[in-house]
N, C-alpha and C positions, 0 to 999 in steps of 0.2 A: 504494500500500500504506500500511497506518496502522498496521502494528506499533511495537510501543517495545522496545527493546534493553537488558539491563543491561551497564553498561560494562566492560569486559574487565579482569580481575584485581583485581575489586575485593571487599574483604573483605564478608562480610555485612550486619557491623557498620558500614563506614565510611560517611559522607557523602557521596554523589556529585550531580554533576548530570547528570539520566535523557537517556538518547541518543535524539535522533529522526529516522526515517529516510525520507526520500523518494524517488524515480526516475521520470523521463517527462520529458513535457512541460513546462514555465513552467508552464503554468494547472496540470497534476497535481501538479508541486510544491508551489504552493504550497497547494493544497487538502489534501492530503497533512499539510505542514504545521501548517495552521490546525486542522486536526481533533485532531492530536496535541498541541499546545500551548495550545488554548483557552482554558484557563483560565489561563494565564501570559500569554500576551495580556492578557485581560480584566482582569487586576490591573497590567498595563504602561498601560491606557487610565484606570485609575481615576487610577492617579497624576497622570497626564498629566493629566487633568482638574481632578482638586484643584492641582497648580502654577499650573495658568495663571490659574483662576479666568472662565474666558471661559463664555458661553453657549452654546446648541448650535451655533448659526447660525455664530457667530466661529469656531469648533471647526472646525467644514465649511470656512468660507470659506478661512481660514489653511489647513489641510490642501490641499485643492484648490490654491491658488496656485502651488504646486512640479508639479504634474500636467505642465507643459509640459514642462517639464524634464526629466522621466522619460521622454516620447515622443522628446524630441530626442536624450539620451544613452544611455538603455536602456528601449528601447520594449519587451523580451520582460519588463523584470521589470515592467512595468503589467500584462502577462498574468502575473504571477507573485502581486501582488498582488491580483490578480481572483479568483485562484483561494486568494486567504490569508486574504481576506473570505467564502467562500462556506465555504470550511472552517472556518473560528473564529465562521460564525456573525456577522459586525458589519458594518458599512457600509463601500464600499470607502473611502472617505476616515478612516474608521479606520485602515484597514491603511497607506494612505498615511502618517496621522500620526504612528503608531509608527516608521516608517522615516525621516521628517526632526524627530524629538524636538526633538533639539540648534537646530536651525534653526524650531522654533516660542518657543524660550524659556525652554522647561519642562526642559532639562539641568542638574544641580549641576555646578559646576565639578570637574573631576578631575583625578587624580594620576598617575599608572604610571613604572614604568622598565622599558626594553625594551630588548632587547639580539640580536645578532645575531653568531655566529662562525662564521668559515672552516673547509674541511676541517684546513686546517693548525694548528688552535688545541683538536683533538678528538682523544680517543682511537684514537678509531676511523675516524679520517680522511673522515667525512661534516659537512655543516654541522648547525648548533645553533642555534637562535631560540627566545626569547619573553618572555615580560613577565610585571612583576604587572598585574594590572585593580584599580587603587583606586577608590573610588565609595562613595556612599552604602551602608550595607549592605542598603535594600531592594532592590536591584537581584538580591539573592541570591534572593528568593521569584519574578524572570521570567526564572533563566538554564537555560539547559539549552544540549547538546551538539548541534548538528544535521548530520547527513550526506546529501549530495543528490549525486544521479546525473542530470545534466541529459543529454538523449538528445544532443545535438551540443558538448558541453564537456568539459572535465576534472570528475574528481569534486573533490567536495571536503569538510571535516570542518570544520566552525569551533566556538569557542564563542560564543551570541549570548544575546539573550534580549527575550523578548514581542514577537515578530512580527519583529526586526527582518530583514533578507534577507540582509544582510552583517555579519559582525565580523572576531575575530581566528581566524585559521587558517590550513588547507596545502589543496592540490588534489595529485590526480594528476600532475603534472607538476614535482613538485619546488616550486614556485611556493610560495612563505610570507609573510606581512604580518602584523604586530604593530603597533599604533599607543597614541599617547599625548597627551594635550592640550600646548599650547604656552602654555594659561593668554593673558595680555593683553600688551599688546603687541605689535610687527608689522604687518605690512600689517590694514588694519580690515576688519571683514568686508563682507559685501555677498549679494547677493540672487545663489544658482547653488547647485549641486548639492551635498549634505548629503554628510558623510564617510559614512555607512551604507552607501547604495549604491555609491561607492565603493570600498569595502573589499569591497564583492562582485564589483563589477567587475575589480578587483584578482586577486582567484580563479580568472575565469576564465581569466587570460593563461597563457602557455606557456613565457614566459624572463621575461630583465628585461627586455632591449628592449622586448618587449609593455611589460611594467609601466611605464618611461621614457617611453613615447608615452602615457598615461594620463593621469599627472603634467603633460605639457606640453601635451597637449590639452584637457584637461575643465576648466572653472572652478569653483573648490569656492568652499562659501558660505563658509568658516571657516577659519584656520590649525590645524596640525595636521602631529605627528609620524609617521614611519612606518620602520620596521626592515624589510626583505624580504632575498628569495634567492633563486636558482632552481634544478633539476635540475644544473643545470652549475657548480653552486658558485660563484657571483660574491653581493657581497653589497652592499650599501648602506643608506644611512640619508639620509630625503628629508624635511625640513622644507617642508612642502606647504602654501604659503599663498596667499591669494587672489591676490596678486600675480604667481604661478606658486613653480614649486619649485626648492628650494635643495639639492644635491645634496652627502653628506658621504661620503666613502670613506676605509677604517680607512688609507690610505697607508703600507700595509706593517705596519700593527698586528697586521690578522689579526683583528680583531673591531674593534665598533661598538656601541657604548652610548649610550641620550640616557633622560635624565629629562626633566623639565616647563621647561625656558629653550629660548632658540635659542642655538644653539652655531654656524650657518654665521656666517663673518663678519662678512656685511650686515649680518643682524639679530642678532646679538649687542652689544648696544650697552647702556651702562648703566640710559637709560630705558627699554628693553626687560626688563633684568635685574631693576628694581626694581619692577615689573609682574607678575613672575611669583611660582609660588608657592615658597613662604620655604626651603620646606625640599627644594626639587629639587636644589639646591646642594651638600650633602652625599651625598645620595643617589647626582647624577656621581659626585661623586669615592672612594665607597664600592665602587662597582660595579666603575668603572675599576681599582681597586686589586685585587679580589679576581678577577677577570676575568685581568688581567695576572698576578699569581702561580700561577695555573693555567694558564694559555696549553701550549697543545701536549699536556697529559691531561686536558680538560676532558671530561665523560661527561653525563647524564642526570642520574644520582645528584646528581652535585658540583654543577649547576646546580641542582637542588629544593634543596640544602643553602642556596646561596647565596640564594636567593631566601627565606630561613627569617630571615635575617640581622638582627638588630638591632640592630650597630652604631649608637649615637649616637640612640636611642629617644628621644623619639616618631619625629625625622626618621629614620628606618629606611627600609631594602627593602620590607621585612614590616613593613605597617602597619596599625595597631591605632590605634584614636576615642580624642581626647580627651576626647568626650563625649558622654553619649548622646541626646542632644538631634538631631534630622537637622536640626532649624530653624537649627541651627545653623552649616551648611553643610559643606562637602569638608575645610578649613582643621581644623576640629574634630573634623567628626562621621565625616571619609571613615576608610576603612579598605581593606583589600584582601580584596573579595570573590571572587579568582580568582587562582591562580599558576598560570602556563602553561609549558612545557618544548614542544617541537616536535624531531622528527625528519624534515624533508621527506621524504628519501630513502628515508625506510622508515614513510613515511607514519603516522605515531605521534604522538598528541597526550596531555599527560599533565600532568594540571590535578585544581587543588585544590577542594575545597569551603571557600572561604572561606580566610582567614589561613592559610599551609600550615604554619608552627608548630605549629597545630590541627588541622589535620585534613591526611590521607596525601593523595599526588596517588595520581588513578586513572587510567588508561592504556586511550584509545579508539583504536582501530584505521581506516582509510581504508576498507582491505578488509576487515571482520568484516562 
């Protein structure tokens, strides 16, 4: 099916990003997909193209390189990108490229704080997850909400954008993942599987233990944060580096916060700290602050408020360019194109367009 949805409760007036919905098979998904999003694709490849600067040939051949890697780790989403090329119209190595960006080159460096709390830190005694998405603000003209009904998985809701097959979101089964860069520093990277897919991978597990066997089996190209949960309310925070993953639990806090540093022991070390970016540091310690004063009536509301927060501007929650320059890079020019809230348990996703100071979050549904 190739309908498009508007997202549920949202004022007429406000800014949303449009929902897109898929069901069947890998290859129908992703054809499904690509027909709906086309042209967010097709302005996700231009960028990509103007970053890198390579020619066609280069283009192909980098794309291509990772292809192994998808048959050995998730051969159904090569059928998924089969059918994300045939729907969008572009070459599969297109669709390829868009899903290992970060691992061609062509990623700005990014920001986010993400967060994660227990039944016990809630109102309403279900868990809470999610992040800001900081980035370039063009990333705002490829995002949109996508909902897929794979015929043998959990469903699931993320928000991504221009082809990518995984981001940040919840599935049917309670299951949620939020991630955030680690910036420099850390184990270096190396040649394996791109956070993107990943993060889709991520969706389809069913607890954490699925999620745990993920983390300690797959080699990823790059370090990188990640917040999760599952139906069963257990919660964690996994500093996933090439190296393998470094596992953080709140030890009785009842929630779990990381910005842009490593906080596990190993790799918290000062030449790591002084590596990352400058202003992750208050951000921690902002979150952690207004996180713990709320602890045990935290709701939906009280998180959009926090995430609104601009304590200690520019280094804020809610983050707003020093410049508007993009050549500028993340340091300057990043901002927060997405504020994210997540309800696993009642499958509710409810994201901003853009800075949520500016604009309302709108509230998408798993089953709408």
């Amino acid at each position: 099916m190739t309908s498009t949805a508007l997202p549920l409760d949202a004022a007429e007036h406000a800014p949303a990003y449009p929902l897109y919905r898929a069901a069947g098979t890998h290859r129908g998904l992703g054809r499904q997909h690509g027909e709906q999003a086309a042209v967010r694709i097709g302005a996700h490849l231009d960028a990509l193209r103007s970053s890198l600067g390579f020619s066609g040939e280069q283009f192909k051949r980098r794309a291509l390189t990772f292809l192994p890697l998808f048959e050995r780790y998730c051969p159904h989403l090569v059928e998924e990108l089969q059918g994300l090329a045939e729907g969008a119209g572009i070459a599969f190595h297109e669709a390829l490229a868009v899903n290992v960006r970060a691992a061609l080159g062509t990623a700005p460096e990014e920001g986010c704080t993400s967060f994660v709390i227990s039944a016990g830190g809630t109102a309403n005694g279900e868990p809470l997850i999610g992040q800001t998405s900081d980035t370039l603000p063009n990333v705002m003209d490829f995002g949109y909400v996508l909902r897929l009904e794979p015929v043998d998985k959990p469903k699931m809701l993320m928000w991504t954008f221009g082809g990518m097959l995984g981001y940040h979101g919840l599935n049917s089964a309670g299951v949620a993942q939020f991630a955030n860069d680690l910036g420099e520093g850390g184990p270096p990277a190396r040649f394996g599987l791109p956070h993107y897919p990943f993060k889709r991978l991520l969706l389809e597990c069913s607890s954490l233990a699925e999620v745990v066997d993920l983390f300690e089996r797959l080699p990823l190209a790059s370090n990188g944060n990640y917040v999760v949960c599952d139906g069963r309310g257990a919660i964690l925070d996994v500093e996933a580096t090439t190296a393998g993953p470094a596992f953080i639990h709140d030890d009785g806090a009842g929630f779990i916060a990381h910005a842009n540093h490593f906080c596990a022991s190993q790799y918290a070390t000062e030449e790591n700290h002084q590596q990352s970016v400058t202003d992750s540091f208050p951000r921690q310690e902002r979150i952690d602050t207004l996180l713990g004063r709320r602890f045990g009536s935290l709701t939906v509301d009280a998180l959009q408020a926090l995430l609104r927060d601009h304590d200690n501007h520019p280094a804020s929650i809610c983050r707003h360019p020093r410049s508007v320059d993009p050549a500028d890079g993340f340091e300057q020019a990043g901002q927060t194109v997405a504020a994210l809230v997540a309800e696993p348990a009642s499958g509710r996703l409810h994201i901003s367009y853009g800075p949520p100071c500016e604009s309302p979050f709108v509230s998408y549904t798993l089953d709408a």
